[in-house]
C-alpha positions in Angstrom: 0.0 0.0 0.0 2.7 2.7 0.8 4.2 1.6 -2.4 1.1 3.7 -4.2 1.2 7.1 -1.8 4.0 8.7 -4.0 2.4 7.7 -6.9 -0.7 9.3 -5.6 0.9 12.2 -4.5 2.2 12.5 -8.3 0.7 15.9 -9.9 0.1 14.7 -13.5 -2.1 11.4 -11.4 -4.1 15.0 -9.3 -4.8 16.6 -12.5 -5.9 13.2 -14.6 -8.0 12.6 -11.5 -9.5 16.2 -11.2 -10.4 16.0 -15.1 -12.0 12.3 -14.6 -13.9 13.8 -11.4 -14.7 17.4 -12.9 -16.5 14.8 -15.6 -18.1 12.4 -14.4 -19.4 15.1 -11.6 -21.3 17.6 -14.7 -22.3 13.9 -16.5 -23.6 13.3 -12.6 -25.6 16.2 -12.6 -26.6 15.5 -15.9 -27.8 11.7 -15.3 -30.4 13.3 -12.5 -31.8 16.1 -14.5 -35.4 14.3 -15.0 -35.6 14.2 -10.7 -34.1 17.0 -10.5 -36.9 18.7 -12.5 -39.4 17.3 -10.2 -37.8 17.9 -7.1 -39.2 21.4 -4.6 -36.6 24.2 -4.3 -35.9 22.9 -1.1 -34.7 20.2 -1.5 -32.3 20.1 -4.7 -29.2 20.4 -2.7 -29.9 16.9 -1.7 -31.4 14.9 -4.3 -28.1 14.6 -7.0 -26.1 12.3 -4.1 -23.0 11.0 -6.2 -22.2 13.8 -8.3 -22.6 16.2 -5.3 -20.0 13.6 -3.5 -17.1 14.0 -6.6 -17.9 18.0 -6.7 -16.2 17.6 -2.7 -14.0 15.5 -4.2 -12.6 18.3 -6.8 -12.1 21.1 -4.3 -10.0 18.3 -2.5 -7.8 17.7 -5.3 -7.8 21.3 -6.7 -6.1 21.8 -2.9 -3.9 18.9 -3.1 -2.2 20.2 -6.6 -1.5 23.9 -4.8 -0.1 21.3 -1.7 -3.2 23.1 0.5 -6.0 21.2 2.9 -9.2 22.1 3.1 -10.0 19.6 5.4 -14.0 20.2 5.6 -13.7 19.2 1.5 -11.8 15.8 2.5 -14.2 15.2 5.4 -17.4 15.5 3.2 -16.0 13.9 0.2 -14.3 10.7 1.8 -17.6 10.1 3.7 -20.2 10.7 0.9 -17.6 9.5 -1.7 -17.9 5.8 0.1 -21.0 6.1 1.0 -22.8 6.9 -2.4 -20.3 5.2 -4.0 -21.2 1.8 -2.4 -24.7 1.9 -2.3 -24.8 2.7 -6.0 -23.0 -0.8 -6.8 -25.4 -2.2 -4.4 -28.3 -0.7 -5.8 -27.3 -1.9 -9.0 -26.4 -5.2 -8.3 -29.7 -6.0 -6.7 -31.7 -4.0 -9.4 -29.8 -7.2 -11.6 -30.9 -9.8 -9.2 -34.6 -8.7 -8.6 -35.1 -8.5 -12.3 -32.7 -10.5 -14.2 -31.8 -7.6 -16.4 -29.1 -4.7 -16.4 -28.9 -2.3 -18.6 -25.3 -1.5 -20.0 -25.6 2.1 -18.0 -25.9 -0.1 -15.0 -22.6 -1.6 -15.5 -20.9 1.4 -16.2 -22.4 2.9 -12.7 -20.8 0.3 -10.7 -17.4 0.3 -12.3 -17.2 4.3 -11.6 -18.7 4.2 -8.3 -16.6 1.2 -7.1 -13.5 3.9 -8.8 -15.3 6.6 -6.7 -15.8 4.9 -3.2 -11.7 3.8 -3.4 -10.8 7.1 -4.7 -12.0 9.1 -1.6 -10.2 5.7 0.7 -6.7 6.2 -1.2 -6.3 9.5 -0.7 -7.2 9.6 2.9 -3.3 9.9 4.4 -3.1 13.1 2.9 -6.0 14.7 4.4 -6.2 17.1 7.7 -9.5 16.4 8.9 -10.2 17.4 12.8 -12.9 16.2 14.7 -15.3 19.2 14.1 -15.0 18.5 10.4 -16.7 15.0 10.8 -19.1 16.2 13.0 -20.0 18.8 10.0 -20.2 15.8 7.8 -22.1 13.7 9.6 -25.0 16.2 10.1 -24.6 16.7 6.3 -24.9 12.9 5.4 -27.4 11.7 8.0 -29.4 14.9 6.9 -29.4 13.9 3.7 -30.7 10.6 4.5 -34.0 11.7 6.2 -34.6 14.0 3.1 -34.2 10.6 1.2 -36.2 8.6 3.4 -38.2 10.9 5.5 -39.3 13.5 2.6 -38.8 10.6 0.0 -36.3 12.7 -2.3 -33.9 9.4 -3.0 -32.6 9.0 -6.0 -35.1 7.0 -8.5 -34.5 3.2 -8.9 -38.3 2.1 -10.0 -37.8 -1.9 -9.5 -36.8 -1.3 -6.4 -39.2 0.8 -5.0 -41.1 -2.1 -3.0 -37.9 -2.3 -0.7 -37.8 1.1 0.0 -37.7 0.9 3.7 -35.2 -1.6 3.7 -32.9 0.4 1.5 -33.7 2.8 3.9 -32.3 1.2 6.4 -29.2 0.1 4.9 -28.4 3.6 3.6 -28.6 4.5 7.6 -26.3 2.3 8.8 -23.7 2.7 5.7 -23.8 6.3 6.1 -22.4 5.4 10.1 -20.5 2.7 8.5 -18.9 5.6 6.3 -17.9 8.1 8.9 -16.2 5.2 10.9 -14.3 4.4 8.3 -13.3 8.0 8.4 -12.5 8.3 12.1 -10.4 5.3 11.8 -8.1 6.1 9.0 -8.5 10.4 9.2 -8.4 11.1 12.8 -7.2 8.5 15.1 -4.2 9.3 17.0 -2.0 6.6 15.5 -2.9 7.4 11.6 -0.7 7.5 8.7 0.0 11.1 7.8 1.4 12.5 4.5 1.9 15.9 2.7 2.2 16.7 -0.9 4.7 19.4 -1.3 3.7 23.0 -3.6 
């Protein structure tokens, strides 16, 4: 594993990832413009999940190439990176198995949101989060889950709608499951720290 943080740390790898992120975060955007459409006022900074997850994620690495932290950044993005980024190859993969079919679109979703859940992992050495800054992101991410759930703003897979509370219930406990994961490698006392250098 150490043998990857000075290839990650490698500005031509921060400025091919910001380009693949900057991407895939306006195709994002794009992909939920029929819910978006539907969805009140109110709620809109909610709804488009994933791409909203690799915007953090591009204010991270636009810090990392100028060797800065903006720790808030890291701590939103590693948590909703993971998080979203998980339950969309779940939600795909059980879209498959509860109707036999997946579209090639499917596919495609959870090779670059298997990419995106590691993305936000692999980079986590370099980041500065403090304690406050997981307590920001956790109001942000379980917020965002009673707007799902609560308010019924989650993002639209039809076939599954019948196991709505259950997926529910696992986005709950994956969004803890997510800032643990964070705590552990971010801001335990014993953690690997690195820097990228200006």
């Amino acid at each position: 594993m150490r043998l990857l943080f000075p290839f990650l740390a490698d500005r031509r790898i921060l400025w091919i990832l910001l380009i693949i992120n900057i991407v895939g975060t306006i195709y994002g955007f794009y992909w939920y413009k029929g819910q978006l459409s539907m969805t009140p006022t109110q709620f809109l900074p909610f709804v488009p999940d994933s791409p909203t997850a690799s915007l953090f994620f591009v204010f991270v690495l636009i810090a990392l190439i100028f060797g800065k932290n903006w720790p808030l950044f890291e701590a939103l993005a590693i948590v909703t990176l993971f998080k979203y980024g998980i339950w969309a190859v779940v939600m795909n993969i059980l879209t498959k198995m509860v109707t036999g079919y997946l579209p090639w679109e499917g596919y495609m979703l959870i090779i670059s949101h298997g990419a995106m859940a590691i993305e936000g992992l692999l980079y986590a050495p370099f980041y500065r989060i403090k304690l406050r800054h997981l307590f920001i992101a956790a109001v942000w991410t379980l917020h965002n889950d009673i707007i799902d759930y609560v308010f019924m703003q989650f993002p639209q897979y039809q076939d599954l709608y019948i196991y709505v509370r259950e997926i529910g219930y696992f986005t709950f406990w994956l969004s803890i499951l997510s800032l643990a994961i964070t705590y552990y490698l971010c801001i335990r006392k014993d953690r690997l720290e690195l820097s990228i250098k200006p």
